[in-house]
C-alpha positions in Angstrom: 0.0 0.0 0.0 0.9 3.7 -0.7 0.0 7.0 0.4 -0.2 10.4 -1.0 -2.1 13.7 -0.4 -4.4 15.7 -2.2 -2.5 19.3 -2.9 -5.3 21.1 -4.7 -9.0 20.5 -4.0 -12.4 22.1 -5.5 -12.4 24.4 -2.2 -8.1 25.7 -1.9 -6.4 26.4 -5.1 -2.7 27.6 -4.7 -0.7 29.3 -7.2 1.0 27.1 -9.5 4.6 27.6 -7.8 3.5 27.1 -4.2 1.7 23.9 -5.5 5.2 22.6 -7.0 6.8 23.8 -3.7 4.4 21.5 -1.8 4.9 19.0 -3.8 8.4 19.1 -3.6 8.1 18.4 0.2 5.9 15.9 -0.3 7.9 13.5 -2.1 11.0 14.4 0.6 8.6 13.8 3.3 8.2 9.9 1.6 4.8 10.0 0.2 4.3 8.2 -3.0 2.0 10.3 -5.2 -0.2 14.0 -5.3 -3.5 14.8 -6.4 -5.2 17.8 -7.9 -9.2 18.1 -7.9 -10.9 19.4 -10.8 -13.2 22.5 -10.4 -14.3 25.2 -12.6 -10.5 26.7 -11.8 -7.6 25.1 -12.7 -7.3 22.7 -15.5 -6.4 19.6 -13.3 -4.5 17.5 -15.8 -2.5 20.3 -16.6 -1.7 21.3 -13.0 -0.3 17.2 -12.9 1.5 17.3 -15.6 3.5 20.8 -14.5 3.9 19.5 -10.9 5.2 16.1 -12.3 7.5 17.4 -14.2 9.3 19.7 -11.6 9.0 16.8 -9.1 10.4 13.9 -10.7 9.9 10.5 -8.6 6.3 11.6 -7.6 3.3 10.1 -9.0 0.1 12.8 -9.9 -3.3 12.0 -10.2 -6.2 13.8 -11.1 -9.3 13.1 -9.0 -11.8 13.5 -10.5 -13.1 14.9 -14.3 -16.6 15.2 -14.1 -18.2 13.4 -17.4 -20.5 15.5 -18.0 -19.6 18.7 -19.8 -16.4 16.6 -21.2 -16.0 14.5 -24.1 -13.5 11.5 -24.3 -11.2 12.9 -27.3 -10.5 16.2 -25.4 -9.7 14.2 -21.6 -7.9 11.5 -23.3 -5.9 14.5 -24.9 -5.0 16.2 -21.9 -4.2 12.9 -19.9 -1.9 11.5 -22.9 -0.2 15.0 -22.9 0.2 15.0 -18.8 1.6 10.7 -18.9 4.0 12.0 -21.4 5.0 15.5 -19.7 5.7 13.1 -16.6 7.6 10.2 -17.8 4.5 7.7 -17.4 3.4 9.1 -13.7 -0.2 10.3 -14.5 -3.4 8.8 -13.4 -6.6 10.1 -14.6 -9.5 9.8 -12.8 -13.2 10.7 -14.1 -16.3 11.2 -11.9 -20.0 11.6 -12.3 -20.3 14.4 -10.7 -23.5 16.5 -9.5 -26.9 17.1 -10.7 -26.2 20.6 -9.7 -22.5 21.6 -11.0 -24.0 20.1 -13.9 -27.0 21.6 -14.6 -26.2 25.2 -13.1 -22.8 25.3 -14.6 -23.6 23.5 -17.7 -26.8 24.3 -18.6 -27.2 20.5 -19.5 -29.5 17.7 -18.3 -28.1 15.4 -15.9 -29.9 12.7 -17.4 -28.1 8.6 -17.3 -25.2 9.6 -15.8 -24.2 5.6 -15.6 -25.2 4.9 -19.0 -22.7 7.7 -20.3 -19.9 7.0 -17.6 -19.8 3.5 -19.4 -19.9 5.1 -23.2 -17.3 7.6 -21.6 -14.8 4.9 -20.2 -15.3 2.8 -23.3 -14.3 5.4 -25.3 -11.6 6.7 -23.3 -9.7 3.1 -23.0 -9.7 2.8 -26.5 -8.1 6.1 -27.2 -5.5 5.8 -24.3 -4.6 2.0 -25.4 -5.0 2.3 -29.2 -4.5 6.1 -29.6 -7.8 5.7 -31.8 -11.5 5.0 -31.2 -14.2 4.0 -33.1 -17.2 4.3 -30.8 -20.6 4.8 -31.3 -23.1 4.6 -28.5 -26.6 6.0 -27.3 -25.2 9.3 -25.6 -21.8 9.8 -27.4 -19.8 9.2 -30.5 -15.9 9.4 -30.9 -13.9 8.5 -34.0 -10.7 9.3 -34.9 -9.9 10.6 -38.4 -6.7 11.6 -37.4 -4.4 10.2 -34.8 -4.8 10.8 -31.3 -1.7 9.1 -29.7 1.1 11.6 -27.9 4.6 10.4 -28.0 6.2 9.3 -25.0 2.3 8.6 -23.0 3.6 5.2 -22.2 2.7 3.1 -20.2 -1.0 3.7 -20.9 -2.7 6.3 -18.4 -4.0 4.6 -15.9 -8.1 5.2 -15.6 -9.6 5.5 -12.3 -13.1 6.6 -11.1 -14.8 7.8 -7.9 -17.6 5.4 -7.7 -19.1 4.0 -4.7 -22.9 3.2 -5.6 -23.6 0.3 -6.7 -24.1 0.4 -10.7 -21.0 2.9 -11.0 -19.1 0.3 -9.4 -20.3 -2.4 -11.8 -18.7 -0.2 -14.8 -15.9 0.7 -13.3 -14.9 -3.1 -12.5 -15.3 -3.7 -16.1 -13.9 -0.9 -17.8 -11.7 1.0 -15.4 -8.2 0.3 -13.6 -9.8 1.1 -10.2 -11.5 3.7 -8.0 -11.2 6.7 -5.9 -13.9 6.6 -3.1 -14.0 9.9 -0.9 -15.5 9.5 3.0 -16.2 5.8 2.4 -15.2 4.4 5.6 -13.2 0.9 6.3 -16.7 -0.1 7.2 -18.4 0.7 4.0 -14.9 0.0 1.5 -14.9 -3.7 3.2 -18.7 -4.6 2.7 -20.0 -2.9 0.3 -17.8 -1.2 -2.1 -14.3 -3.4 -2.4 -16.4 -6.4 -2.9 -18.8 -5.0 -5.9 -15.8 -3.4 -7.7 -14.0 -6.6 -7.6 -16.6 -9.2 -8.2 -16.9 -7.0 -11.4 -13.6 -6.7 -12.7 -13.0 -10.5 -12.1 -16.4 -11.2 -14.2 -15.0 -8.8 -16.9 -11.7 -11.1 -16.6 -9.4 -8.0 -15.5 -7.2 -7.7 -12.6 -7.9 -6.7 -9.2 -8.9 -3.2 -9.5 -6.7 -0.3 -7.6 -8.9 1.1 -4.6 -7.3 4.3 -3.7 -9.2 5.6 -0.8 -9.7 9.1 -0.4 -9.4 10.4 3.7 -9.7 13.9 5.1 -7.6 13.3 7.7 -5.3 15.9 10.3 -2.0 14.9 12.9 -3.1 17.1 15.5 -3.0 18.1 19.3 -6.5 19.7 18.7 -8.5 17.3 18.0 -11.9 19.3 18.6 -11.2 22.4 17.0 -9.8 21.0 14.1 -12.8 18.3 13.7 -15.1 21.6 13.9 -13.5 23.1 10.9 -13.7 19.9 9.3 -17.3 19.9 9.8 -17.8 22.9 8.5 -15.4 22.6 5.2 -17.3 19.0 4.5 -20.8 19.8 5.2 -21.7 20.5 1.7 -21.2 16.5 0.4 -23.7 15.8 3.0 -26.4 17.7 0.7 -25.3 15.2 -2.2 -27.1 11.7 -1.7 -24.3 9.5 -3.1 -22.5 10.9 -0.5 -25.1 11.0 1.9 -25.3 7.2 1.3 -21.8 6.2 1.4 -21.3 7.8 5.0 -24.1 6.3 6.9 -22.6 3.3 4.9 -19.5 3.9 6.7 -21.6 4.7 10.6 -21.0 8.1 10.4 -24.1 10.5 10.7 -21.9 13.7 8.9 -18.6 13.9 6.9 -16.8 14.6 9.7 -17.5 11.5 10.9 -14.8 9.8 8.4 -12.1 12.4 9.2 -9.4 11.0 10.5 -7.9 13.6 13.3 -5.9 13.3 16.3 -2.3 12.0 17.2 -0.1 9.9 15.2 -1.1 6.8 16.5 -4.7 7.5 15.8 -4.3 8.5 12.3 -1.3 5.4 12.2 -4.2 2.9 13.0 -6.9 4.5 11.1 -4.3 4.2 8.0 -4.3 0.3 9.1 -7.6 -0.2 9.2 -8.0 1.2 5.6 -5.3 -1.2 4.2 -7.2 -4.1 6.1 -10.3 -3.0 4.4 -9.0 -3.2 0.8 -7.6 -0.1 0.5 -4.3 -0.4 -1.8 -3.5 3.2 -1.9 -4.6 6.1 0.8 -4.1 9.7 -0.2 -5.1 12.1 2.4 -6.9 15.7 1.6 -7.7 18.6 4.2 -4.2 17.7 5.7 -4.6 22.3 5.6 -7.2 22.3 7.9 -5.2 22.3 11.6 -2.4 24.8 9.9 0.7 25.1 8.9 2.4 23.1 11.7 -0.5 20.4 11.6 0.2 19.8 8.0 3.9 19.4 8.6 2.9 16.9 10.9 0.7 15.1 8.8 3.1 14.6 6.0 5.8 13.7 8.1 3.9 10.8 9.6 2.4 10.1 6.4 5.4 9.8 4.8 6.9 7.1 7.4 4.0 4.9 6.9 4.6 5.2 3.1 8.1 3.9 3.9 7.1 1.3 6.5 4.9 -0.5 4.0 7.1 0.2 1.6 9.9 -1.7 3.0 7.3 -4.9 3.9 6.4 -5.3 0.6 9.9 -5.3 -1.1 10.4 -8.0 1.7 7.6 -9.8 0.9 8.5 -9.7 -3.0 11.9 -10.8 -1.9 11.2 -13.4 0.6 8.6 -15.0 -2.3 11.2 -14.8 -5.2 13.6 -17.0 -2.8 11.1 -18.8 -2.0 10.8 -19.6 -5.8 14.2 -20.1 -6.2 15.1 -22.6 -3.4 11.8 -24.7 -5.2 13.7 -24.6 -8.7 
């Protein structure tokens, strides 16, 4: 397992230099990867590929591209552009999004969302793995008259979606590489949404899909006052039902319920229970929301853990390759 941290949300952009500063630290502090949300702001895949290329060694993800608004040529465009601008580090990741950003911001219906993140991920695999599509379905069309590969976006971008109900987990198990659920608790990743993800991808005869858990989480000696401001910066996911569903999944009766916030061992032992659940990667957002020093003191712990399980798992790989060879 891996961690990383969210560096630019829907709710705190940073200027472009500050975010490559913070990424910086980020990968000296030991975590594995950064994320960017997408908002009507910055241009998230852009943002990745800029950071990713001052930082070399750290993976960036996007998290997540609404569907709606976007069509597969111009996404798998920008992501192609961002896996080659980083030397293969990129991971897309798409989203539903909301009946209201889509319809206020829009102006468009937000009609079959699942139907058209299927057409939308079918498309967009074709064009990422081929650089070419031929696709035809109810909601969109893309064809390729002229070639849409970028040189150098190898291996192909890896496609990720924040799905958690349980249709959107159904496509996403068959067409994507894995999710990216946010305030899904260990409770509601280990019943519910780990085991619909991957009965699907095993039907569809892929691998086990990535499940890179999303965590609002703070190292802090004030506990209460920062789980107020958490309260109050997550409130507005509990006015969206797919969110309102996924927490009470999870026990929790608001958003702050699933942030993780207190000492190092409390947020060390949330982290496990994560990883027990299914979790393969955790990134952690909000990491802002206790200050300066409390962010400091996030990453740093953050950045341990990334090296703890790091160093298990090279000694599991190498323990098992022994293993193989004492066999032969």
């Amino acid at each position: 397992m891996t961690l990383g941290v969210v560096l630019s949300t829907t709710t705190r952009q940073l200027p472009i230099d500050d975010t490559v500063l913070l990424a910086r630290e980020a990968r000296d502090a030991g975590l594995h990867s950064a994320w960017f949300g997408q908002s009507f702001a910055y241009d998230s895949p852009s943002l990745a590929a800029i950071v990713g290329r001052e930082v070399p060694g750290l993976q960036v993800g996007t998290s997540a591209i609404p569907v709606f608004g976007r069509h597969p040529l111009i996404v798998s465009s920008q992501a192609q552009t961002a896996q080659a601008a980083t030397g293969g580090r990129y991971h897309l990741g798409i989203a539903l999004g909301t009946k209201h950003l889509t319809e206020d911001g829009f102006g468009i219906p937000y009609e079959r969302p699942v139907r058209l993140l299927r057409e939308f991920l079918t498309a967009l695999r074709q064009l990422v793995e081929t650089g070419s599509a031929d696709f035809h379905g109810e909601l969109l069309t893309a064809t390729t008259p002229w070639p849409a590969s970028v040189p150098g976006a190898e291996p192909p971008v890896p496609l990720l979606v924040a799905a958690m109900g349980p249709q959107a987990l159904r496509v996403s198990g068959e067409l994507a590489d894995g999710i990216l659920p946010f305030l899904a608790g260990p409770r509601a990743l280990a019943e519910d949404i780990v085991p619909a993800v991957t009965a699907a991808a095993d039907a569809a005869g892929r691998p086990a899909p990535r499940i890179v858990a999303i965590v609002p989480g703070v190292v802090t000696a004030e506990a209460e006052n920062v789980r107020e401001k958490a309260a109050e910066a997550l409130a507005l996911y509990e006015q969206i039902p797919s969110y309102r569903r996924v927490i009470e999944r999870s026990g929790g009766t608001r958003a702050a319920d699933l942030a993780v916030i207190g000492d190092e061992e409390t947020v060390a032992a949330a982290v496990r229970r994560y990883r027990e659940a299914g979790a393969t990667e955790v990134v952690f957002t909000a990491t802002h929301l206790g200050g300066e020093a409390d962010r400091v003191r996030t990453w740093k712990l953050l950045g341990e853990l990334s090296r703890e399980y790091g160093a298990k798992e090279q000694g599991a790989k190498e323990q098992g390759a022994a293993g193989v060879s004492a066999k032969a």
